[in-house]
ZAMARGU-4260 file (C-alpha; in steps of 0.2 Angstrom, whole numbers, plus 5000, padded with zeros to 4 digits):
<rodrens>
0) 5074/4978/5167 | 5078/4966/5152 | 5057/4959/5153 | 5053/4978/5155 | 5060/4985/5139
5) 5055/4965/5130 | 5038/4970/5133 | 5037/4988/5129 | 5047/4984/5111 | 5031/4970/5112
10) 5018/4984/5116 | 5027/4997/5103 | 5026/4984/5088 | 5008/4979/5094 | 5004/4997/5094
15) 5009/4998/5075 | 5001/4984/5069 | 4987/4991/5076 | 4988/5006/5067 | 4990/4998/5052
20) 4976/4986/5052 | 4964/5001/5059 | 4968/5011/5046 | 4966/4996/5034 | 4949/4997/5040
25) 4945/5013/5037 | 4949/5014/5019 | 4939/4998/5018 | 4924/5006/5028 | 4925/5022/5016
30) 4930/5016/5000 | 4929/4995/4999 | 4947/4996/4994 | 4964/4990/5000 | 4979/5002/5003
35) 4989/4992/4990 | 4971/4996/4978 | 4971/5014/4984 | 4988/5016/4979 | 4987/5010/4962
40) 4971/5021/4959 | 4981/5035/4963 | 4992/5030/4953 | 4984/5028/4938 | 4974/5047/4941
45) 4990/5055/4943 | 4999/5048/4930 | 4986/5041/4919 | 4984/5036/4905 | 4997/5024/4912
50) 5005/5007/4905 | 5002/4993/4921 | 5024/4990/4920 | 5023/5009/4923 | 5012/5007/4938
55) 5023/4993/4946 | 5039/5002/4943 | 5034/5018/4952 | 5027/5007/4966 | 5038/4993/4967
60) 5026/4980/4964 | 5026/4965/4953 | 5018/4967/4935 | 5007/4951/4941 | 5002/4961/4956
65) 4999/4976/4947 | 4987/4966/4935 | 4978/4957/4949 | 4975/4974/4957 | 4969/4980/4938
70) 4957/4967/4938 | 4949/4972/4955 | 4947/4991/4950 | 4941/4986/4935 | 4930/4974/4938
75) 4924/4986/4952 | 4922/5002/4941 | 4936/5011/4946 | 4948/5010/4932 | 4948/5005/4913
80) 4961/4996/4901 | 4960/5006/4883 | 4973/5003/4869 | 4984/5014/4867 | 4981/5026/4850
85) 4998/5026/4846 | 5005/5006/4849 | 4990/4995/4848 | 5002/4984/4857 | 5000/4994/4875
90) 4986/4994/4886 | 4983/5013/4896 | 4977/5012/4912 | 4963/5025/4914 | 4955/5030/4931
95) 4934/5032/4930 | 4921/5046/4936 | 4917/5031/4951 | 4938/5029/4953 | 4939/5048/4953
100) 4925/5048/4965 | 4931/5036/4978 | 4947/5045/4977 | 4940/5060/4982 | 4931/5050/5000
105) 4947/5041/5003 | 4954/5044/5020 | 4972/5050/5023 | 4983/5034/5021 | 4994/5028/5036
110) 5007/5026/5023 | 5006/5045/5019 | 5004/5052/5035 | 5021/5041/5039 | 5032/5048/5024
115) 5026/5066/5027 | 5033/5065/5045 | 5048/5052/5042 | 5055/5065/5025 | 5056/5078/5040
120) 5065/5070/5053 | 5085/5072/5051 | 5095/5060/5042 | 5102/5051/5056 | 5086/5047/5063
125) 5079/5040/5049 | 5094/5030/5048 | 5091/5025/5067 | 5073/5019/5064 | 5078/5012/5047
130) 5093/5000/5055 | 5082/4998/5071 | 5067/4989/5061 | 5080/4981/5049 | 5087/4972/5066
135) 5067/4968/5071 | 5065/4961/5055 | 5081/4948/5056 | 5076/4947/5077 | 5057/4941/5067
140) 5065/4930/5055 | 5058/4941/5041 | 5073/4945/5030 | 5070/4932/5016 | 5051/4938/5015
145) 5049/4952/5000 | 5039/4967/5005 | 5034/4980/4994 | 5036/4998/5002 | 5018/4998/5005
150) 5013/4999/5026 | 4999/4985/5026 | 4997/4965/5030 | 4994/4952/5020 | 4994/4949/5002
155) 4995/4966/4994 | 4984/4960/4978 | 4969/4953/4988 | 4952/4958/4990 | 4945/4968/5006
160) 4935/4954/5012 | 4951/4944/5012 | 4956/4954/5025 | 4958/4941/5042 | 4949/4949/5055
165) 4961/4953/5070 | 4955/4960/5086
</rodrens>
């Protein structure tokens, strides 16, 4: 019984690591951005114009990822740096008619869909699951690697053809 439940806990992590590289994919395929790009877009459009420190403190990223991720939207249209009118100091982060655009053809994120359904589920089984993949993560020896609240693989600031293929 012991190998039985091993490998369906095996198949059930494989199946989510799956879900989260397809949908990976598919926000690739539609927009030629990564979820970690996708969210920072968003970010910018809801909230914009918006500082980059803003930006990583409402998605827990680092400011140096925040830039990187800048950069990529930038350089790819999305998104523009402006002064700021008012302290020449700050930079505004402003989202583009091509950002807006791409916005408007990005698929649902996995990460979405999982926070609409998690928010609904009663305290104690979100406690479960939360304690349940804090035990897999000490079981996988991942508790010393830093993650941001973000579901996605990899390095959160790289490009989409960074991406390692996977089967």
């Amino acid at each position: 019984m012991d190998r039985q439940i091993t490998d369906h806990t095996l198949r059930a992590l494989r199946r989510i690591l799956r879900a989260t590289d397809q949908g990976g994919r598919q926000l690739a395929s539609a927009t030629g951005l990564t979820p970690s790009q996708l969210m920072v877009l968003q970010q910018i459009d809801r909230r914009g114009p918006i500082t980059p420190s803003a930006v990583a403190t409402s998605l827990k990223f680092g400011q140096a990822t925040v830039t990187n991720i800048v950069d990529r939207l930038e350089k790819a249209g999305f998104a523009s740096r402006q002064r700021n009118e008012r302290d020449k100091r700050q930079i505004d982060l402003r989202v583009t008619d091509e950002g807006r655009a791409v916005l408007e053809q990005a698929p649902d994120l996995l990460q979405q869909r999982f926070s609409d359904r998690f928010i609904k589920l009663p305290n104690w089984e979100q406690a479960m699951i939360l304690s349940a993949l804090e035990r897999l993560g000490d079981l996988l020896d991942a508790t010393d690697i830093d993650a941001a609240p973000l579901i996605d693989a990899g390095e959160i600031d790289r490009y989409v053809e960074d991406k390692p293929d996977t089967e």
